[in-house]
C-alpha positions in Angstrom: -207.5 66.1 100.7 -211.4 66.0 101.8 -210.7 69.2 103.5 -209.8 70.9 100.4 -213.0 69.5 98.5 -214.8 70.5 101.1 -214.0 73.8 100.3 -214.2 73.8 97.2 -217.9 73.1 97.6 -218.2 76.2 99.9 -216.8 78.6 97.6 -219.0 76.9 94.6 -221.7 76.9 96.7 -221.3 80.5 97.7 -220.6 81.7 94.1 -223.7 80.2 93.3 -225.8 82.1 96.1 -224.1 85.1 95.2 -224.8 84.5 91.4 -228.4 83.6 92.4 -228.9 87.5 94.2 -227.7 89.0 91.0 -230.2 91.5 89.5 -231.5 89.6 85.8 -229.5 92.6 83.8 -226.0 91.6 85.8 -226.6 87.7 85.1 -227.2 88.8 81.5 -224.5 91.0 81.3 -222.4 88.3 82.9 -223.1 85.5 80.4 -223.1 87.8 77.7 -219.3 88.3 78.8 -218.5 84.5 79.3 -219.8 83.7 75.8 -217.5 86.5 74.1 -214.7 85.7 76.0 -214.5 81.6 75.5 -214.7 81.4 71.5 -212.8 84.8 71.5 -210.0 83.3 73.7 -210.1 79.7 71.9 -210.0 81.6 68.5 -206.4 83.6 69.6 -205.2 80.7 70.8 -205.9 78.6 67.4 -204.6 81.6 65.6 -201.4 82.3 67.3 -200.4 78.8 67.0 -201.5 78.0 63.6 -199.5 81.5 62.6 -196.4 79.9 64.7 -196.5 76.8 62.9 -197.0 78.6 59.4 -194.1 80.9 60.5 -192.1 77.6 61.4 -193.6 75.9 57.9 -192.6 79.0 55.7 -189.2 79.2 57.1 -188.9 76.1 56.2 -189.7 76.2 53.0 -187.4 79.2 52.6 -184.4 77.2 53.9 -184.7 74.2 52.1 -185.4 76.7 48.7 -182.2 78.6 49.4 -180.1 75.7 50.5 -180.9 73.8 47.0 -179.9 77.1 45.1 -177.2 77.0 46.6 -176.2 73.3 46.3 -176.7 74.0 42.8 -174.2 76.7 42.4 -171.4 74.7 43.8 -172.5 71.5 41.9 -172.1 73.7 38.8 -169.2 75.2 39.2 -167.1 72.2 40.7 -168.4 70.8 37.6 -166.5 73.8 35.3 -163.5 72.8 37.9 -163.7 69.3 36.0 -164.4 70.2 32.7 -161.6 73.0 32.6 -159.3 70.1 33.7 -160.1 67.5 31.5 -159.5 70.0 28.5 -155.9 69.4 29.8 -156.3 66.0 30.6 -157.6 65.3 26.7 -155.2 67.2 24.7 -153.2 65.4 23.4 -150.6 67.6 22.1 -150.6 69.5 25.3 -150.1 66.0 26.9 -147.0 65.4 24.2 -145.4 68.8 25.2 -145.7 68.3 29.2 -144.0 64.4 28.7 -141.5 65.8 26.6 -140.8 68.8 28.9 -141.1 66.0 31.6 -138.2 64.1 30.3 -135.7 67.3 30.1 -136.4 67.3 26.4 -135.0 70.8 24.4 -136.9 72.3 22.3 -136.0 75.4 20.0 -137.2 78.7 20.0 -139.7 78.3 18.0 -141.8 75.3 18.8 -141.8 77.0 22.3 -143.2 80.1 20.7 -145.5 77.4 18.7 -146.7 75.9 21.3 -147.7 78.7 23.7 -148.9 80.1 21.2 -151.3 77.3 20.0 -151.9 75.2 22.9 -151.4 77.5 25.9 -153.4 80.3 24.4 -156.4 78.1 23.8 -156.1 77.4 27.6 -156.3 80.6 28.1 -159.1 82.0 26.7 -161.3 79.0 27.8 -160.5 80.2 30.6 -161.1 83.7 30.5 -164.7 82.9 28.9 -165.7 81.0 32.3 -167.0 83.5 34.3 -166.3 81.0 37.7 -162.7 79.9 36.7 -160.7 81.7 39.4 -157.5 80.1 37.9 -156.2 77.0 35.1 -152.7 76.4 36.7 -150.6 73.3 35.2 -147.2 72.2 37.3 -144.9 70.6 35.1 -142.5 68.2 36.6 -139.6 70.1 35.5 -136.7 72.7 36.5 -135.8 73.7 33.0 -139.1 74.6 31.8 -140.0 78.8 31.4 -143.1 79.3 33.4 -145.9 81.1 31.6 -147.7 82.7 34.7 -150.4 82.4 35.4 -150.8 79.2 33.3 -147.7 77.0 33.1 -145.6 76.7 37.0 -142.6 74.1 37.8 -144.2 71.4 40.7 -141.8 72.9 42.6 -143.6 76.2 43.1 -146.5 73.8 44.5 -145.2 74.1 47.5 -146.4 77.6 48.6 -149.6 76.2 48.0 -151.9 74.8 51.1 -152.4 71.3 49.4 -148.9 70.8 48.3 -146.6 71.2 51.4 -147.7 67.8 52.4 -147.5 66.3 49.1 -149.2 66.0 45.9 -152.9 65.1 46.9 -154.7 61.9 45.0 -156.4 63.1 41.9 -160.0 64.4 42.3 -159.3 66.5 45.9 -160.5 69.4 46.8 -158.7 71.5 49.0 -161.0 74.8 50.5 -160.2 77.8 52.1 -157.1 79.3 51.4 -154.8 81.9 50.2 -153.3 82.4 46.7 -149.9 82.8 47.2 -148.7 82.9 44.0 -150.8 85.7 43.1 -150.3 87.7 46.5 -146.8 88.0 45.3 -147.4 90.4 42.5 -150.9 92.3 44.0 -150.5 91.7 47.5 -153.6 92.3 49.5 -156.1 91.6 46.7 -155.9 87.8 46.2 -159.1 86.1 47.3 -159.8 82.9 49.6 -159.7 79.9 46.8 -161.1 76.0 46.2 -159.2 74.3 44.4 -159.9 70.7 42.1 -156.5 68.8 42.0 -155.7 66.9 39.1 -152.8 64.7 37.9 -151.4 64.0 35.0 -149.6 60.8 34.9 -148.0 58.9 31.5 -147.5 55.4 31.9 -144.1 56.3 30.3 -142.8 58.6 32.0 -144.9 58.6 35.3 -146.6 61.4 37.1 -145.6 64.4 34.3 -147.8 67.5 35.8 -150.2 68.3 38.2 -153.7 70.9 36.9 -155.3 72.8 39.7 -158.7 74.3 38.6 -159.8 76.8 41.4 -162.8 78.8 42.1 -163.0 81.8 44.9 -164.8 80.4 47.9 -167.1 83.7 47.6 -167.8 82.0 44.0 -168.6 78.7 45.3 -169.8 79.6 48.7 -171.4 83.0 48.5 -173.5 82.6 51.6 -170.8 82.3 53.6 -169.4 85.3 53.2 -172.9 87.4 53.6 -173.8 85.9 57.0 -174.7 87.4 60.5 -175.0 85.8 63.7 -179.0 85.6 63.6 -178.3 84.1 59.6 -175.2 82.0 59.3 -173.9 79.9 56.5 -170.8 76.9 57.0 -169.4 74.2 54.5 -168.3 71.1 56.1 -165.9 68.6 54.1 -165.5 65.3 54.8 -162.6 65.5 57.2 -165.6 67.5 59.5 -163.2 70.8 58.8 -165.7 73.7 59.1 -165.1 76.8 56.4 -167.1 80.1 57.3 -166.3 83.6 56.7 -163.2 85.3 58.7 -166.0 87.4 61.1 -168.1 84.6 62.2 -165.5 81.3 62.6 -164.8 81.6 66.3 -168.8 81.7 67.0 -168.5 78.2 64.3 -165.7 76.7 66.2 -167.7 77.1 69.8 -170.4 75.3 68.1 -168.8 72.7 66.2 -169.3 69.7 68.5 -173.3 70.6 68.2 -173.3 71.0 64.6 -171.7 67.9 64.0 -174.1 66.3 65.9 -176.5 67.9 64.2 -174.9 66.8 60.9 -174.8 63.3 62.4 -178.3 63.0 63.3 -179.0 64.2 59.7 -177.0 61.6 58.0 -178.6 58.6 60.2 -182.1 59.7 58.8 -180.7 58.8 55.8 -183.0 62.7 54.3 -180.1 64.8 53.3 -179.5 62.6 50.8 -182.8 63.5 49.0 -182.1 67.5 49.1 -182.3 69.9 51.4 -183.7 69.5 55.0 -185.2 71.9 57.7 -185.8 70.9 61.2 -186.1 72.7 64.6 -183.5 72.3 67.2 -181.2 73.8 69.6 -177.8 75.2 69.3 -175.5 77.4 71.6 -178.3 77.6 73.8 -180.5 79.2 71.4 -183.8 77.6 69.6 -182.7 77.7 65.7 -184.0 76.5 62.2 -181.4 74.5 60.8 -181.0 73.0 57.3 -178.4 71.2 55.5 -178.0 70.2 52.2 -175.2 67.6 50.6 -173.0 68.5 47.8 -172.2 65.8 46.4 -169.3 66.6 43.5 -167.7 68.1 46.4 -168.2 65.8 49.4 -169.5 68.1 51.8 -172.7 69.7 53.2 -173.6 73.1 53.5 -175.3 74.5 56.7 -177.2 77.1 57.4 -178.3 78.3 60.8 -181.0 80.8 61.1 -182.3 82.6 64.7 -185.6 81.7 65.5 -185.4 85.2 68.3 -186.7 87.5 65.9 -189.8 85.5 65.0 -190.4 85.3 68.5 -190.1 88.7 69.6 -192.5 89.4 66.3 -194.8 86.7 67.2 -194.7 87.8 71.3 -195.6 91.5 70.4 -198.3 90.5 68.2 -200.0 88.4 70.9 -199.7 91.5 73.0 -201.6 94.3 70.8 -204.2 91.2 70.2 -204.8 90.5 73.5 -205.1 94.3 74.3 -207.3 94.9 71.6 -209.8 91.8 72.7 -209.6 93.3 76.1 -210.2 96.7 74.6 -213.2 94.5 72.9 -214.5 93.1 75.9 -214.6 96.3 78.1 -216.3 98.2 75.2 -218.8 95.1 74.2 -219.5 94.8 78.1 -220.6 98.1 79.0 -223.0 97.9 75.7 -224.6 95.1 76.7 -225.0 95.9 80.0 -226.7 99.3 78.8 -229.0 97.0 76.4 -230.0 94.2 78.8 -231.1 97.1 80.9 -233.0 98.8 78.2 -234.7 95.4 77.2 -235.6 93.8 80.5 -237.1 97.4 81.5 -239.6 96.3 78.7 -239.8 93.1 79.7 -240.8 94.0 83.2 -244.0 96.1 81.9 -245.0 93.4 80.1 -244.7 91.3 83.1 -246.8 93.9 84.9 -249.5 93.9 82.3 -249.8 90.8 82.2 -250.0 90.2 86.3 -252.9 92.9 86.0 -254.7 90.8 83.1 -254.4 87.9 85.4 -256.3 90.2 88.1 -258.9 90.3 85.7 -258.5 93.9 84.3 -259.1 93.6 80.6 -258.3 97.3 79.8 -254.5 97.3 81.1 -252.5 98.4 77.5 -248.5 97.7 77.2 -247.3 101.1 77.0 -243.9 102.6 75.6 -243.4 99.9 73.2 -240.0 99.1 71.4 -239.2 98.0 68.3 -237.3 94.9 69.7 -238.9 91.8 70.0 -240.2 92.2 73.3 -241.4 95.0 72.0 -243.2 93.1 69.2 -244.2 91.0 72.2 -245.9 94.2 73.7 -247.7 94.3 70.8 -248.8 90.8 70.5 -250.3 91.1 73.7 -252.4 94.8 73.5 -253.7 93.0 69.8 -254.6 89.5 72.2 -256.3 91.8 73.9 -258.2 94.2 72.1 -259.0 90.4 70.1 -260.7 89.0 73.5 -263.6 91.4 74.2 -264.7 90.3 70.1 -263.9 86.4 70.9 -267.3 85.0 72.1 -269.0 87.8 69.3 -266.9 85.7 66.6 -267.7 82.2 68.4 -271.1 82.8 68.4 -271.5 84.5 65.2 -269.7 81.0 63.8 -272.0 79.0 65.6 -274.8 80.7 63.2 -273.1 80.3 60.7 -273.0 76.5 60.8 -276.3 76.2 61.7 -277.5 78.4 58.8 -275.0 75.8 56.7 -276.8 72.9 58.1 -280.1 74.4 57.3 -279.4 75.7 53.7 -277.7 71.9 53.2 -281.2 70.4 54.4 -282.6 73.1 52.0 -281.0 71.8 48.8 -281.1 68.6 49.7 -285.1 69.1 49.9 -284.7 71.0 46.4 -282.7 68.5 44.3 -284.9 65.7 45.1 -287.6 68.2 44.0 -285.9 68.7 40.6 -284.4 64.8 40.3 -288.4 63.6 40.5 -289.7 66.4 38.2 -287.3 65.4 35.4 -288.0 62.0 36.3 -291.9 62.7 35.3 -291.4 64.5 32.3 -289.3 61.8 31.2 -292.3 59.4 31.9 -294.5 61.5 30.6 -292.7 61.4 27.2 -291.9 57.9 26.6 -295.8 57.7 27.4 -296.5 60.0 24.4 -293.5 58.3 22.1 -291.8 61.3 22.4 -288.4 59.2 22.9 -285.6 62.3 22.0 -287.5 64.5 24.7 -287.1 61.8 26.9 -283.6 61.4 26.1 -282.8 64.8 26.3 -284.0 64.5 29.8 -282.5 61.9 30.7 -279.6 63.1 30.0 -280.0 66.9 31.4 -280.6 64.7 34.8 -277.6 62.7 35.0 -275.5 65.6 34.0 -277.6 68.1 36.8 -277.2 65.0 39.1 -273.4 64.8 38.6 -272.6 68.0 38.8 -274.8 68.5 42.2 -273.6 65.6 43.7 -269.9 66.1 45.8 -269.9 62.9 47.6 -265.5 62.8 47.1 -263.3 65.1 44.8 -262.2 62.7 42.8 -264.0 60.4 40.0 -262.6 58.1 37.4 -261.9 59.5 33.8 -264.5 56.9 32.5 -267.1 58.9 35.0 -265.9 62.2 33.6 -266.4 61.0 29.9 -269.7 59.7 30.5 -270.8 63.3 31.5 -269.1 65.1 28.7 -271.7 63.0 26.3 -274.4 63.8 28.3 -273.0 67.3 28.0 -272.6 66.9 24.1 -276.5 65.6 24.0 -277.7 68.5 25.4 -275.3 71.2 23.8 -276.3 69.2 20.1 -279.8 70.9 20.9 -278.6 74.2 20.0 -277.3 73.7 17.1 -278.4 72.7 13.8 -275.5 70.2 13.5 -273.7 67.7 15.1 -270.6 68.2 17.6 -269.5 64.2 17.7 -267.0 62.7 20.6 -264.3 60.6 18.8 -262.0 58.8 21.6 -259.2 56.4 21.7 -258.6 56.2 25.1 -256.5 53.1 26.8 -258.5 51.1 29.3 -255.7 51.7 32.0 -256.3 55.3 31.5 -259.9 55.4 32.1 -259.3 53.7 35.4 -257.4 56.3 36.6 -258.7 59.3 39.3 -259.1 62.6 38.2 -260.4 65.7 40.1 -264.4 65.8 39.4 -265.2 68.3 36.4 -261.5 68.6 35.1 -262.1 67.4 31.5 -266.2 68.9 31.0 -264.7 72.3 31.0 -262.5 71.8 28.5 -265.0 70.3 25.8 -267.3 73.1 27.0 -264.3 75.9 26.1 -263.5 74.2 22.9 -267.3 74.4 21.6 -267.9 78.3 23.2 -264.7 79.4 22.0 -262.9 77.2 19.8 -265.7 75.9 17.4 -268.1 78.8 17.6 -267.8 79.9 13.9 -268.7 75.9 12.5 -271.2 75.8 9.9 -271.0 72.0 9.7 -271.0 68.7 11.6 -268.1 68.5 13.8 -265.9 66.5 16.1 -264.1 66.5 18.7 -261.0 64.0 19.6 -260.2 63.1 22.6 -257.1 60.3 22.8 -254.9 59.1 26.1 -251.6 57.8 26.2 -249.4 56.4 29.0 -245.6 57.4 29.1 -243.7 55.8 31.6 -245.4 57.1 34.6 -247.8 60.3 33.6 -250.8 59.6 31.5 -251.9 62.5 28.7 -255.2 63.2 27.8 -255.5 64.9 24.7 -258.8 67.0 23.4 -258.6 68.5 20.4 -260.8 70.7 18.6 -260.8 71.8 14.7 -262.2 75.6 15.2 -261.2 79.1 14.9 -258.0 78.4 17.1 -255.1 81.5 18.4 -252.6 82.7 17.2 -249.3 83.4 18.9 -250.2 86.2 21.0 -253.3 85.2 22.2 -252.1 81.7 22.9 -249.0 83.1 25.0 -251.3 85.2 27.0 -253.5 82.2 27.6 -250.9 80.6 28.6 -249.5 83.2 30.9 -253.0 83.7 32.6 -253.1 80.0 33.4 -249.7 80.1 35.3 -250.3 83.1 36.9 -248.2 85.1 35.5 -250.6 88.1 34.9 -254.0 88.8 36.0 -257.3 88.8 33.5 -258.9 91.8 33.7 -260.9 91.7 30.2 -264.0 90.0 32.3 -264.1 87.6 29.7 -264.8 83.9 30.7 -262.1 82.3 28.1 -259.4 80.7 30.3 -261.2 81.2 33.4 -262.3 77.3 33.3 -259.3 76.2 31.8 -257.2 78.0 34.7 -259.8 76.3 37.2 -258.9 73.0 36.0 -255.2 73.6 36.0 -254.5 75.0 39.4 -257.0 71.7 40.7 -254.7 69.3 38.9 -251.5 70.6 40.4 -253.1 71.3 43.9 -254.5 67.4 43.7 -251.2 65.7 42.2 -248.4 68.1 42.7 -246.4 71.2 40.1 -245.3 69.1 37.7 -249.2 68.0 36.4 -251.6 70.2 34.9 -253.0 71.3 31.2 -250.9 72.6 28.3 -252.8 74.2 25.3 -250.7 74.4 21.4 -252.9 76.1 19.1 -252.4 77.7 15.3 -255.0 79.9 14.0 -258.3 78.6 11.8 -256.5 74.8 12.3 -256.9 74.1 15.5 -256.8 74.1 19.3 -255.4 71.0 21.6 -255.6 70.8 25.5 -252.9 68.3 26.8 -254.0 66.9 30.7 -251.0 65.1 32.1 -251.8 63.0 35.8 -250.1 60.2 37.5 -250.0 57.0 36.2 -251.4 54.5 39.2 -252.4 50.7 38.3 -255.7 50.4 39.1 -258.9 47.9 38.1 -262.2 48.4 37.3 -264.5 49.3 40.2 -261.2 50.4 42.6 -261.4 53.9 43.8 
């Protein structure tokens, strides 16, 4: 036992060696193989047996389908058997005649004539109209009586018959499987195999009086049976475990019997026959079959059907065969591709290496030549771009290096310059409270909060209160210009101007409604601004009374601020108003931003829509 793991480990360890010595395109080449051929092979596997149980399945399902047709078709005709027998059994004047006949009563001419004319005839054309009637017969227990073939017999004649040499069976018997011979007297040679339903008649007057036999051809009843080969077989079994098959195949069913009634027997402990047909798998004369049976109940027996399971095989055999040629086929072809490929690509791969062993030697000028359009060779490419990128590397470091220091200095510089300006406005603003002049001093007042707002980028983000603020000392200023007043009407929540807002989103908005919006007023004006808080988005409306857009101009607007087309007019209106939208969604995500509704010479309102976040006063 050691020994043998011993050499196991030899032969694994020398497989490994040898594997180890392998050029890179055979190792390749190798696993390329290995990975087709495991899924390949697991797939064929799966598929041959999920097609051999689908074969299995369908057969089946064909069986049990057939079987239950045919259980049917002798359920409905033993049923016409009945029927056709208790048309006899329920007339009553038929019943009269056959008692009196019974009794060696004698009757004249003519109620004979009356009576098969009436009551026989009636019988006969019921019938003649039953397509699966083979024959009505009545025996009437009497010598005397003229027989009216083939209706009316003495019981005598019931004695030719299979089920009446041993006696008159019980009423309700069936007797199978055998030959007319009262027909084969007149046609010999032509009378069918029958079944026959055997019903008495019995008077509690004068006893058993007649005996109806309603028969069927067993080609009728049984049609399987009589189209059946040795690979597709069909029996009935009765309750006495008698076998009936067709005349070519009943020696191959009487060598099997003793397995088909075990068969039979194992079907009837499961207790399933008695829910329809079943289908199982099993073995019979040697042979795997599909076998199904199915109980008949009007008749007491169960039909069986034995189908060959070789022919599947041999299909299912041959097509494993031309698949597992073709996936050979497959692998041979796929094999000698790859092997021509991984050859192709590590032939690439190893000038790369060799560039890049020379780059290492410190020769900057070596160049990956005969690129491919793989992805090494994109790798090829990569490498002559790092390299042509090196040689301008410490040019580009350095030149960024000047570049923050000339950032640091121009910072100092306008750090130096807006103190400058902060402390000049500051003087004039002395200067004119010193002279009274109180509006100049306003007005500069306010021109330095708004210069020192707008200059001062400390963090992106201000409250909405800060933002307002500005717009009225934007609104101070812009007043100036004008003969009239431009007024700020609010009704803004508290909650809402707590809230953070990218720094200089609302100013441009005022400023676009008074340069384009309300550039034609003649009067003094306002301007609205009101906030609202719906679940968790707060609006902010502004809306301005001016010239306003009409449709066309407001869907272009509108299509400039989402991008969808590009303004090439130059003009300025929407530029600020596309600013402030592409801020808001870069700062709180896509579904924030501005919307504008407008109608022409009534007027023009901006909607900004940001988060909702619970905030106090004082807490950035």
């Amino acid at each position: 036992m050691e020994r043998g793991i011993q050499i196991l480990i030899d032969r694994k360890r020398i497989a490994g060696k040898k594997f180890r010595m392998l050029s890179l395109s055979s190792k390749f080449t190798l696993l390329i193989l290995g990975v087709l051929m495991v899924p390949i092979g697991i797939f064929l596997l799966l598929f041959f047996h999920n097609m051999e149980a689908s074969l299995y399945k369908d057969g089946q399902t064909q069986m049990i389908y057939e079987l239950d047709k045919s259980c049917q078709n002798a359920e409905q005709i033993a049923v016409n058997c009945k029927l056709s027998a208790e048309i006899i059994v329920n007339n009553e004047s038929i019943n009269d005649f056959l008692n009196q006949i019974a009794s060696d009563k004698k009757f004249s001419f003519m109620d004979i004539l009356d009576f098969y004319g009436k009551e026989i005839s009636g019988v006969q054309k019921i019938v003649n109209s039953n397509p699966y009637i083979y024959k009505l017969r009545i025996f009437v227990n009497s010598n005397c009586v003229k027989e009216i073939i083939p209706l009316l017999y003495k019981q005598e004649r019931i004695a030719d018959l299979k089920w009446g040499k041993d006696g008159v069976p019980p009423t309700g018997t069936w007797c199978f499987d055998y030959v007319d011979t009262l027909e084969q007297e007149d046609e010999p040679g032509s009378v069918p195999r029958i079944a026959s339903l055997i019903t008495r008649l019995n008077d509690y007057r004068y006893g058993r009086y007649g005996i109806v036999e309603s028969a069927v051809t067993m080609e009728n009843m049984f049609p399987d049976l009589y189209h059946s080969t040795e690979s597709d077989r069909t029996c009935f079994v009765d309750e006495a475990g008698t076998i009936y098959s067709g005349p070519e195949l009943s020696a191959l069913w009487d060598n099997q019997k003793e397995e088909i009634m075990d068969f039979l027997h194992n079907i009837e402990e499961s207790d399933s026959v008695q829910n329809g047909a079943v289908s199982r798998k099993t073995t019979i004369g040697g042979e795997e079959v599909l076998a199904g049976c199915v109980k008949i109940q009007s008749i007491h027996g169960y039909l069986i059907r034995i189908v060959s399971t070789r022919n599947d095989k041999m299909v299912l055999r041959s097509s494993k065969i031309q698949f597992f040629m073709l996936w050979i086929v497959i692998v041979v072809v796929l094999l000698l591709f790859s092997n021509k490929q991984v050859t192709h690509i590590l032939r690439q791969f190893y000038e790369i290496y060799d560039t890049v062993y020379q780059v290492q030697q410190g020769d900057l000028k070596v160049r990956v030549q005969n690129m491919s359009k793989d992805e090494f060779g994109v790798l090829g490419i990569e490498l002559n771009t790092m390299l042509d990128r090196i040689q301008k590397l410490m040019e580009e470091t350095l030149h960024r290096e000047l570049l923050v220091k000339d950032s640091q200095i121009k910072a100092l510089q306008n750090q130096i310059n807006n103190h400058f300006i902060y402390n000049v406005l500051e003087s004039i603003k002395m200067m004119a409270e010193i002279d009274e002049k109180y509006e100049i001093a306003d007005t500069v007042a306010s021109f330095g909060e708004l210069l020192r707002y707008s200059m001062r980028w400390k963090s992106g983000y201000v409250t909405v209160e800060a933002e307002i603020d500005q717009i009225r000392n934007y609104l101070a200023l812009v007043n100036l210009w004008y003969d009239d007043e431009i007024r700020l009407s609010m009704e803004i929540p508290q909650e809402i101007l707590f809230q953070e807002i990218p720094k200089m989103s609302l100013q441009p908005i005022v400023e676009n409604s008074i340069g384009h919006g309300m550039r034609e007023f003649a009067e003094d004006t306002c301007i609205y601004m009101e906030g609202e808080i719906v679940e968790d988005d707060c609006y902010i409306r502004i809306t301005d009374h001016g010239c306003g857009m009409g449709e066309a101009e407001l869907e272009k607007l509108r299509k400039r601020m989402n991008g969808e087309i590009e303004d090439t007019s130059g003009q300025e209106n929407g530029i600020g108003l596309k600013n402030v939208h592409d801020r808001l969604q870069i700062g709180f995500g896509p579904g924030y931003g501005i919307t504008i509704d407008s109608r022409e010479r009534l007027y023009t309102r901006v909607t900004v829509k940001i988060p909702y976040q619970k905030r106090k006063r004082g807490v950035i």
